[in-house]
Each structure stands twice: as structure tokens, then as C-alpha cells.
KEROFI-514905 format. One record per residue (C-alpha): residue number from 1; chain; x negated, y, z. Coordinates in steps of 0.25 Angstrom, whole numbers, plus 2048, in hexadecimal, padded with zeros to 3 digits. Each point is the difference from the previous one (the first is absolute). Layout:
    i  ch    x    y    z
  NUM   A    X    Y    Z
...
***
This chain:
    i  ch    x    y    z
    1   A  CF2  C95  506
    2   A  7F5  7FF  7F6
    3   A  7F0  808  805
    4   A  7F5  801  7F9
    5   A  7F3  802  806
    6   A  7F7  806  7F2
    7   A  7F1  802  803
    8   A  7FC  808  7F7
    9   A  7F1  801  800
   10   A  7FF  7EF  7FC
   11   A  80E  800  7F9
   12   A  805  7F4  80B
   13   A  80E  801  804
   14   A  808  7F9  809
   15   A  810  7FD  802
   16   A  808  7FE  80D
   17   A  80D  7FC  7FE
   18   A  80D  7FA  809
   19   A  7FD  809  80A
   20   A  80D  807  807
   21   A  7F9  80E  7FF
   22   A  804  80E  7F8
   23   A  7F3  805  802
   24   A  7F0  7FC  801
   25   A  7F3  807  803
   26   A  7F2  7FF  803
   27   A  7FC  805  80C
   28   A  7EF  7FF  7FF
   29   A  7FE  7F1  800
   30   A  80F  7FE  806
   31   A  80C  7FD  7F6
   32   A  80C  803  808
   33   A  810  7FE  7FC
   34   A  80D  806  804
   35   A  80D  7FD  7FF
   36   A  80C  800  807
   37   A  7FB  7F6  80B
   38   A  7F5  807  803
   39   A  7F1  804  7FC
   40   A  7F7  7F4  7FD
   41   A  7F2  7FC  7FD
   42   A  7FD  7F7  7F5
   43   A  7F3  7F7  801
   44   A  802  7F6  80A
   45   A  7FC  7F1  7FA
   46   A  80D  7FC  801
   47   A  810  805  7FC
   48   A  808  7FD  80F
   49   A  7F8  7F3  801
   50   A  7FF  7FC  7F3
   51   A  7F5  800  7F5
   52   A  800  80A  7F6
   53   A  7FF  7FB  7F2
   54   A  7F8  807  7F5
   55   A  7FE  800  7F3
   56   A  7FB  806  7F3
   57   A  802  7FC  7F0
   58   A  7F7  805  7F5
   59   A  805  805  7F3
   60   A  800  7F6  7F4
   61   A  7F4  7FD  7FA
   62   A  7F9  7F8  7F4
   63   A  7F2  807  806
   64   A  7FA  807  7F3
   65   A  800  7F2  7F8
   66   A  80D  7FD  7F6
   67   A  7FF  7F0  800
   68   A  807  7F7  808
   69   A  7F5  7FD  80D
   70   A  7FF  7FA  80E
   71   A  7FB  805  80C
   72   A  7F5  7F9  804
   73   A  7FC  807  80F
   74   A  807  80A  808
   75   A  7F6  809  808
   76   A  806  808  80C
   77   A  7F9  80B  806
   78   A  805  802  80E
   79   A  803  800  810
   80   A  80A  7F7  805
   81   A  806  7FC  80F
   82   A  806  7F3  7FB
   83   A  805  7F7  7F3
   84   A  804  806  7F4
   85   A  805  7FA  7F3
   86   A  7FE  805  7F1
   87   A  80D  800  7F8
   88   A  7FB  7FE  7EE
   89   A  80B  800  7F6
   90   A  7FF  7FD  7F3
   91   A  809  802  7F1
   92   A  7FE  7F2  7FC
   93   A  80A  7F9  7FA
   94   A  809  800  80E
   95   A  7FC  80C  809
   96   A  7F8  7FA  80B
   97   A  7FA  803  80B
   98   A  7F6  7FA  808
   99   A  7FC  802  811
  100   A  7F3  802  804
  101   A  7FB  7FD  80E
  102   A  7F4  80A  803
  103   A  7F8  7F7  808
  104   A  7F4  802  808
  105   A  803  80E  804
  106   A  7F7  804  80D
  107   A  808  806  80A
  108   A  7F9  80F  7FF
  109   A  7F6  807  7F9
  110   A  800  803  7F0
  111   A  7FE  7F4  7F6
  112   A  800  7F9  7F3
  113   A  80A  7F7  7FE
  114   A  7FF  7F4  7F3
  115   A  80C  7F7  7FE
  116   A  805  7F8  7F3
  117   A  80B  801  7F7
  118   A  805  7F1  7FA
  119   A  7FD  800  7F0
  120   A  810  7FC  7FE
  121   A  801  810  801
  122   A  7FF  806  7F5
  123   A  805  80C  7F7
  124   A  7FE  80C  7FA
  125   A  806  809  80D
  126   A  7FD  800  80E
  127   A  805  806  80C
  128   A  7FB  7FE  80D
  129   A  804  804  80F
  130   A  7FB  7FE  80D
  131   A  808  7FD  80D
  132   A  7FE  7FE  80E
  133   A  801  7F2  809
  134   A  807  803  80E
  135   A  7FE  810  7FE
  136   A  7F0  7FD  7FF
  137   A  7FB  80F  800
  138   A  7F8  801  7F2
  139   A  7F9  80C  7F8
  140   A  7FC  7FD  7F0
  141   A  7F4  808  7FC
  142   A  7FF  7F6  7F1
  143   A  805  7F6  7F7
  144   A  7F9  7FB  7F6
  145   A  804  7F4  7F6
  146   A  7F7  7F7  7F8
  147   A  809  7FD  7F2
  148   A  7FE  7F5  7F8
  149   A  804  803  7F1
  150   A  807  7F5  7FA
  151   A  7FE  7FA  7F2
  152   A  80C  7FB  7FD
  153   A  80A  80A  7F7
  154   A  7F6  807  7FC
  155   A  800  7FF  7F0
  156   A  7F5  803  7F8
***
């Protein structure tokens, strides 16, 4: 079974999926599951033990500028309970992509986060995704990217 959770009033949506439900709801600040083993809660920091692995990918982008470019910094805007790594693919020549390990993260509170990208990534596309360390809890409230346009292929 596949949920999604839509908040509407800031357009944020969330998907649970591999759970052995056929049905979901919220119940005030509770999200409660029920299938044929029984009624369940869903919000514990682990799954049985285990940590629970997130993630999310942005859509595709060449952000607003046509020519091939780097990413210079990555700023991430956000509260985190442990390590996370940043994921950057790129159409150059060979599809590549490139881990990220979001250092320095404080163990509460909301922050600004400023890693590098290596200059061997390049391209004209970008997609990015974020993805937790040992189930680390996280909330993203901004990325930001600094690109630097390259001028190599441009004709003139």
C-alpha cells in the first residue's frame, strides 16, 4: 500500500509505503494503521528494531541558466538528530552521481548548513536528493545552490 499524507496550506506531502495496511488515518497528531494483524501507531524512531530509512529526490533542473555549470555550495536549511548524506547527479558525458556527507550537523535546533561540491561535476542538469544516516530524524526547511557558469561550449 502506497499513502500519502498532502498538507495543503504549504503544499508539503509525504509518502509511506511497505506497510501491511489497507487503511490509514490521522487521528489529531496520531497516524494510526490497520490491517489484518491488528490497529497500529506509526511514529516510533524505529521499524521492529530497525532504523527507518528516508529520503527525497527533487525534480530535474538546469536552475534558470541554459549553459553547462557547477555547483559551487550547497546550503541546507534544517533540524536534524544525526548524519545525513546529499545525493547530486549530473547528465555529463556518463550519468553520474556524487555522495555528500552533511557534516557538522548539531544535534537539535534549526541551522544553516554549507558543504562543497567537487568542480569534476559538471553539467547542464542537476538533480539532487537528501537521505538519512541510521534513521537520523531530519526536517528541511531550504536548499539553496550556488552555480557557477561555465565557459566552455558556449559559442559566440
Amino acid at each position: 500500500m502506497i499513502t500519502l499524507d498532502a498538507q495543503l496550506n504549504g503544499g508539503r506531502f509525504s509518502q509511506y509505503t511497505n506497510f501491511p495496511f489497507n487503511s490509514m488515518v490521522r487521528f489529531g497528531e496520531r497516524f494510526l494503521g490497520a490491517g489484518p494483524s491488528g490497529l497500529f501507531e506509526i511514529g516510533a524512531n524505529t521499524d521492529n528494531g530497525a532504523p527507518i530509512n528516508a529520503m527525497f529526490e527533487l525534480p530535474t533542473t538546469d536552475l534558470g541558466v541554459h549553459q553547462m555549470k557547477r555547483i559551487r555550495f550547497v546550503y541546507l536549511g534544517l533540524e536534524a538528530e544525526g548524519k545525513l548524506e546529499f545525493l547530486v547527479t549530473t547528465d555529463q558525458q556518463v550519468r553520474k552521481t556524487e555522495v555528500y556527507r552533511v557534516e557538522n550537523v548539531k544535534p537539535s535546533g534549526q541551522q544553516r548548513i554549507r558543504f562543497s561540491i567537487i568542480r569534476a561535476q559538471y553539467g547542464r542538469y542537476f538533480t539532487t536528493a537528501l537521505r538519512n544516516v541510521a534513521g537520523a530524524d531530519f526536517k528541511i526547511d531550504r536548499i539553496e545552490a550556488l552555480p557557477v557558469v561555465l565557459s566552455s561550449g558556449i559559442t559566440r
